[in-house]
VMD Tcl script that draws the C-alpha trace (Angstrom):
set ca {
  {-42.83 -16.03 11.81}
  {-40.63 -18.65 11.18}
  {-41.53 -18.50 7.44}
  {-40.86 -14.77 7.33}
  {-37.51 -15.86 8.38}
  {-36.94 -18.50 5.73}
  {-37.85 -16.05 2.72}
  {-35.56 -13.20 4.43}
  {-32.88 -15.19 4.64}
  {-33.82 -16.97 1.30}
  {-34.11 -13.44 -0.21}
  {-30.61 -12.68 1.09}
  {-29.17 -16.11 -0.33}
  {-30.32 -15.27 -3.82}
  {-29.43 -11.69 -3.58}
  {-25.51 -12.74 -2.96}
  {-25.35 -15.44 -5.35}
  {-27.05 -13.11 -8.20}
  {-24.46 -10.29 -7.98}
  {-22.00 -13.14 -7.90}
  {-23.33 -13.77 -11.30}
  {-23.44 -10.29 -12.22}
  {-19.81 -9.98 -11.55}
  {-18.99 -12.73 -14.08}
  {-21.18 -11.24 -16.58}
  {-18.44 -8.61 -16.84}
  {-15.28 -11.00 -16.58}
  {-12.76 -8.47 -17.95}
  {-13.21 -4.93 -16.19}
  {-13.62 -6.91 -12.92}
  {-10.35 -8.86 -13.20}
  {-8.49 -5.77 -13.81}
  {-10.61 -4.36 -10.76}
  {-9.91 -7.82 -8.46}
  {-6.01 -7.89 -9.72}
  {-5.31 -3.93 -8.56}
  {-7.66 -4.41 -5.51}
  {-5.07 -7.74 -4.70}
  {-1.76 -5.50 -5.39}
  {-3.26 -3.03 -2.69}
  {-4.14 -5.51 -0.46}
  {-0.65 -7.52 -0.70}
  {1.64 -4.77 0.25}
  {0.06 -4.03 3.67}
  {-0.08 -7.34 4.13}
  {3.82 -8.07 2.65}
  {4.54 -5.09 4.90}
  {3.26 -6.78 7.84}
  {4.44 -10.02 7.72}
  {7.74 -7.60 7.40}
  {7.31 -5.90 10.57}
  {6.53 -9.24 11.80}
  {9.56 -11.17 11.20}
  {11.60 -8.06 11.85}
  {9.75 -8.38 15.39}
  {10.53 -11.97 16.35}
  {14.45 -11.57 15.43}
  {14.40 -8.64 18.04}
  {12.79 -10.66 20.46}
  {15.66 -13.55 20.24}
  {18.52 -11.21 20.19}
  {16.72 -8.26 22.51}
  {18.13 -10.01 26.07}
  {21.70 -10.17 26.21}
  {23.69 -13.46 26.50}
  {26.74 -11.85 28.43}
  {28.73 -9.33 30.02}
  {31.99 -8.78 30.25}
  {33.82 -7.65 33.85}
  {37.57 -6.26 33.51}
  {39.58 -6.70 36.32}
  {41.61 -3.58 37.89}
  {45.11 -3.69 36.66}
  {47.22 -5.11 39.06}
  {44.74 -8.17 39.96}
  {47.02 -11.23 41.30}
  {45.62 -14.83 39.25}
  {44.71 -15.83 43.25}
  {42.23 -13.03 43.29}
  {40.98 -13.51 40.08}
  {40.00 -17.27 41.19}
  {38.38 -16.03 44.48}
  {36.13 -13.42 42.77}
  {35.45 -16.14 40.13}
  {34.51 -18.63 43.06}
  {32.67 -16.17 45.01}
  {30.68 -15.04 41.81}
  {29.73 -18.63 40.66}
  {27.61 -19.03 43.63}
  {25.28 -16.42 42.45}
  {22.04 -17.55 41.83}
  {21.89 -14.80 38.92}
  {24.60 -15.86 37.43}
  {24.68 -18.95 34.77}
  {28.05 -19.55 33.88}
  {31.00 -17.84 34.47}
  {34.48 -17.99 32.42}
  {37.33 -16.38 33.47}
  {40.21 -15.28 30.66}
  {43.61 -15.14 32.12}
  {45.72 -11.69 30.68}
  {48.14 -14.17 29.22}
  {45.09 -16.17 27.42}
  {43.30 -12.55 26.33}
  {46.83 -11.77 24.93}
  {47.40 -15.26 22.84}
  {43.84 -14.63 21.34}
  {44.57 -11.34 20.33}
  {47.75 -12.02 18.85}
  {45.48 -15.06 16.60}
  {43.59 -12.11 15.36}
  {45.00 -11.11 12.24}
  {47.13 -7.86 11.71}
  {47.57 -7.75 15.65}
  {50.67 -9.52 16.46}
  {53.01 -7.01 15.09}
  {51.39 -4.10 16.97}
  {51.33 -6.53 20.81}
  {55.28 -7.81 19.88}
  {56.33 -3.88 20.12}
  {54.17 -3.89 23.79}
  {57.22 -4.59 26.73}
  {54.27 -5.75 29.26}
  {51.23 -7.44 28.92}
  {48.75 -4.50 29.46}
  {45.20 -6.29 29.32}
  {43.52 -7.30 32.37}
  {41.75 -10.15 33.82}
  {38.32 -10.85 32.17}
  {35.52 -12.85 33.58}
  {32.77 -13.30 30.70}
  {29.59 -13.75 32.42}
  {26.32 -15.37 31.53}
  {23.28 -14.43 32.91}
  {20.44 -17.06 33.68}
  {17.24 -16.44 31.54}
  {15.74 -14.72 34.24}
  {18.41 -11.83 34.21}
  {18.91 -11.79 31.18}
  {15.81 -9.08 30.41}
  {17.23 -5.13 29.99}
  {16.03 -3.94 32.83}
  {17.54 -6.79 35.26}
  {21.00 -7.24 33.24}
  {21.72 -3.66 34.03}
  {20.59 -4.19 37.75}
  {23.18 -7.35 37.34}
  {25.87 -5.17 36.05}
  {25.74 -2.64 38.67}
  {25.85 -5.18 41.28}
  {29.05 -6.84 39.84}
  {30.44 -3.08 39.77}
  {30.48 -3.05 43.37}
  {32.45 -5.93 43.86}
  {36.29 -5.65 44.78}
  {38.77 -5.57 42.50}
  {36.08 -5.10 39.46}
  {37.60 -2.01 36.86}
  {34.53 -2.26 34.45}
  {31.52 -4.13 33.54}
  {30.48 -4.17 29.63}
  {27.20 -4.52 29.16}
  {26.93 -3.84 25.43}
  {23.38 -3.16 25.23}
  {23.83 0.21 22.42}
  {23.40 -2.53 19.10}
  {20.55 -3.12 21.48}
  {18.88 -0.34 21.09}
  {19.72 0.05 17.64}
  {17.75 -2.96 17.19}
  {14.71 -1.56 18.72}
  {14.71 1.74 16.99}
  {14.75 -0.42 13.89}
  {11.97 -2.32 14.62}
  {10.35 0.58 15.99}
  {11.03 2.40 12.79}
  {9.58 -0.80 10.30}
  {6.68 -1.32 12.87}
  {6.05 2.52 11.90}
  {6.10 2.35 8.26}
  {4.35 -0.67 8.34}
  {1.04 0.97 9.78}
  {1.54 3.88 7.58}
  {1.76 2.21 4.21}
  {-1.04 -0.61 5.50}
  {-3.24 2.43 6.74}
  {-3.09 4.17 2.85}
  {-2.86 1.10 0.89}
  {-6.51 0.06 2.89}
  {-7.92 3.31 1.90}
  {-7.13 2.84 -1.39}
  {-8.80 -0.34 -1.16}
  {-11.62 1.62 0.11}
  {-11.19 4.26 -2.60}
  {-11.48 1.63 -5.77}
  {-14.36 -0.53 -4.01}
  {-16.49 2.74 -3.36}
  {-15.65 3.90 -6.86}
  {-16.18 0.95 -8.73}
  {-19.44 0.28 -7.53}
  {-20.42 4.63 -8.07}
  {-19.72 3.95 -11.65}
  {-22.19 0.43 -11.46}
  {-25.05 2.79 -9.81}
  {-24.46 5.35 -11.99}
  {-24.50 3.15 -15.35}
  {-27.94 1.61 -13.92}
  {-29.93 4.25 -12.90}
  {-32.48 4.02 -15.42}
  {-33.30 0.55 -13.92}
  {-32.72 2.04 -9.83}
  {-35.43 4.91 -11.15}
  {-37.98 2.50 -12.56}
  {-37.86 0.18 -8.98}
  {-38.49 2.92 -7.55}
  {-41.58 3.34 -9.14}
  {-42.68 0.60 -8.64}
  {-42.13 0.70 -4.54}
  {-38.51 -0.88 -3.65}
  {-36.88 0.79 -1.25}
  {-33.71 2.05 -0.77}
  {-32.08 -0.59 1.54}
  {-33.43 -3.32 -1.37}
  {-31.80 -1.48 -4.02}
  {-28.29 -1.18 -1.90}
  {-28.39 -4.66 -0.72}
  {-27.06 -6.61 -4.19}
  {-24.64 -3.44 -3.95}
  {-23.27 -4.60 -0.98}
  {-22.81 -8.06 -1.92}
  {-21.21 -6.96 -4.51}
  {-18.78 -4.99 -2.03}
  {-17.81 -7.51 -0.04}
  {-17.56 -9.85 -2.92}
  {-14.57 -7.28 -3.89}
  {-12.96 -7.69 -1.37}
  {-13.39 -11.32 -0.31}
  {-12.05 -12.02 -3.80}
  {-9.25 -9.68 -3.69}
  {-8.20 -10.61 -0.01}
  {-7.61 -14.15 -1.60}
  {-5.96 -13.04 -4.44}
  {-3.90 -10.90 -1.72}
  {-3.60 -13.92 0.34}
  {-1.89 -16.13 -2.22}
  {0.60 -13.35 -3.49}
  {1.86 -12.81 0.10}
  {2.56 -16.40 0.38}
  {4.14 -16.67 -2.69}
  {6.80 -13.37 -1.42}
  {7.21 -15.38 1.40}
  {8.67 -18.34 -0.34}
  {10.81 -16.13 -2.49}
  {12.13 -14.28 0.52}
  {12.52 -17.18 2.77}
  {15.81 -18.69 0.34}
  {17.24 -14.89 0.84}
  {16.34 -14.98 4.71}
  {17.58 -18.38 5.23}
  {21.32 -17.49 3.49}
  {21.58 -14.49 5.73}
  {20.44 -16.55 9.26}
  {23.17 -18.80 8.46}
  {25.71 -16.49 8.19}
  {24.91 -15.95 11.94}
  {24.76 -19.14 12.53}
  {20.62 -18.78 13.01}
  {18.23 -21.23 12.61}
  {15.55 -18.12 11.63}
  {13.73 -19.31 8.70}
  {10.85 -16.84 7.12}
  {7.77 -16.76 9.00}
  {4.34 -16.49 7.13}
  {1.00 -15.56 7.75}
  {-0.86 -18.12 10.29}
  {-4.52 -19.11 10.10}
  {-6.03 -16.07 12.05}
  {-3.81 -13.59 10.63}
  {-5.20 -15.14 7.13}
  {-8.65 -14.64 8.40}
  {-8.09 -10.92 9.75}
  {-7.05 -10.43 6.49}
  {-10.10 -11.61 4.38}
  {-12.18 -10.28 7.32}
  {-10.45 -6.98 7.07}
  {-10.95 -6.97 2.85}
  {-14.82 -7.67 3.03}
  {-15.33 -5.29 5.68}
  {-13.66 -2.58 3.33}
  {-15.88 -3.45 0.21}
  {-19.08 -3.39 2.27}
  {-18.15 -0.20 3.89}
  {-17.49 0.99 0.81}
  {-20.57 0.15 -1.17}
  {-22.85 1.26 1.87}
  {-21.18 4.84 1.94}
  {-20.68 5.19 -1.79}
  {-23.52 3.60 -3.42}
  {-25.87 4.30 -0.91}
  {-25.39 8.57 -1.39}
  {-25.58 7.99 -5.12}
  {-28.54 5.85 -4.95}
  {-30.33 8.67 -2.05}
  {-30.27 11.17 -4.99}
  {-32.13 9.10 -7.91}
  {-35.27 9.90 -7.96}
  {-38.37 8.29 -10.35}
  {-38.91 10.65 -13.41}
}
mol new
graphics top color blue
foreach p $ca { graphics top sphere $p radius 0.5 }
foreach p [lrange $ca 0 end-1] q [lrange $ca 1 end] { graphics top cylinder $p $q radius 0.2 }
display resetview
């Protein structure tokens, strides 16, 4: 028994490394067949790490940092303080800064083309502001706006800005790139599919004198497909590489242009590339493709030869 299972295994060993061999018999059509089967395979994968990095800046920037509460006009600088007091003992609440309508009005006249327009104002006509930050904790959607309609309740509170619209922007966007990025991985995989299952139709179809006279002599069909699907997964193995090395190499070329736009937000987001088990997914993913591919494609060519 356990010899049976050495020469089946042995049988399977040779088997793989001979259409190995027969795959560098033929160095030039399979290069051009490896290098197209890498292009397909790098822009799902480019599109991915896309949607990924796309993914992790909405997580940083999905919770906001602050809110801003306007005082009702009228608001004495005593009962600003006490509301400022009485909020800072929140347990919610992180840190709490309160602008004064005489500080709000020196910053705005600092912003440039705005101190002609305030110098033609007779009164002062902006409010109190407290600019609060939320502790980690609150600072999820769902429990900021909770926060914000609890500080609307409070005396002598006008408004609470919660500007969570950019917010949702940001999701739609990743929503939207998410989107695209299954689509265009979900057709450039069946192309994959499509030039794998082709490839090796043409490779049946070129040796079926030699499939007809096997045959003959007794091999069945599942030892006629097996070198077939070696051959498959060899494909894609190969070509998931290949795939493999050209999405690092976008990622290096992107991560100079990703790294000049975080720090003109003052980010430290650098580009983010494929880890170790999204590397593997992606070679798994590839071979599964070419053996799927040579079981449904050259197995149904190889079902209708028949010995002459």
């Amino acid at each position: 028994m356990a010899q049976n299972k050495t020469g089946f295994f042995a049988l399977h060993k040779q088997q793989c490394k001979q259409s190995l061999a027969d795959m560098m018999r033929r160095p030039l059509g399979n290069i051009l067949t490896l290098a197209v089967l890498a292009f397909a395979l790098t822009l799902p994968a480019s599109f991915y790490l896309f949607a990924k990095n796309v993914t992790v800046v909405a997580q940083v920037w999905q919770n906001p940092t602050q809110m801003t509460i306007y005082l009702e006009p009228g608001t004495s600088t005593g009962q600003a303080e006490l509301l400022h007091d009485e909020l800072a003992q929140w347990p919610e609440i992180d840190s709490l800064e309160a602008i004064s309508p005489q500080q709000g009005l020196v910053e705005f006249r600092q912003q440039a083309g705005f101190e002609q327009a305030l110098s033609l104002l007779d009164d002062n006509p902006l409010p109190a502001v407290l600019v609060v930050k939320p502790t980690e904790a609150w600072q999820l959607d769902a429990k900021a706006t909770e926060l914000a309609s609890r500080l609307r309740m409070q005396n002598r509170v006008d408004e609470v800005r919660l500007d969570s619209d950019w917010l949702q922007r940001l999701a739609a966007i990743k929503q939207l790139v998410i989107i695209l990025a299954m689509i265009m991985s979900g057709l450039m995989l069946f192309a994959v599919f499509l030039i794998v299952g082709n490839t090796l139709r043409l490779q049946v179809l070129n040796q079926r004198d030699e499939i007809q006279v096997m045959k003959l002599v007794g091999a069945t069909d599942s030892f006629i497909l097996r070198p077939y699907l070696y051959t498959g997964v060899w494909y894609g193995l190969i070509g998931g590489i290949a795939a493999w090395v050209l999405t690092f190499i976008v990622s290096i070329l992107l991560d100079g242009a990703v790294a000049h736009l975080a720090d003109l937000y003052d980010s430290p987001f650098r580009m983010i590339g494929l880890g170790w088990d999204e590397s593997l997914i992606l070679l798994m993913i590839s071979a599964f493709l070419g053996l799927l591919a040579a079981r449904l494609s050259a197995g149904r060519h190889l079902k209708e030869i028949e010995p002459i």
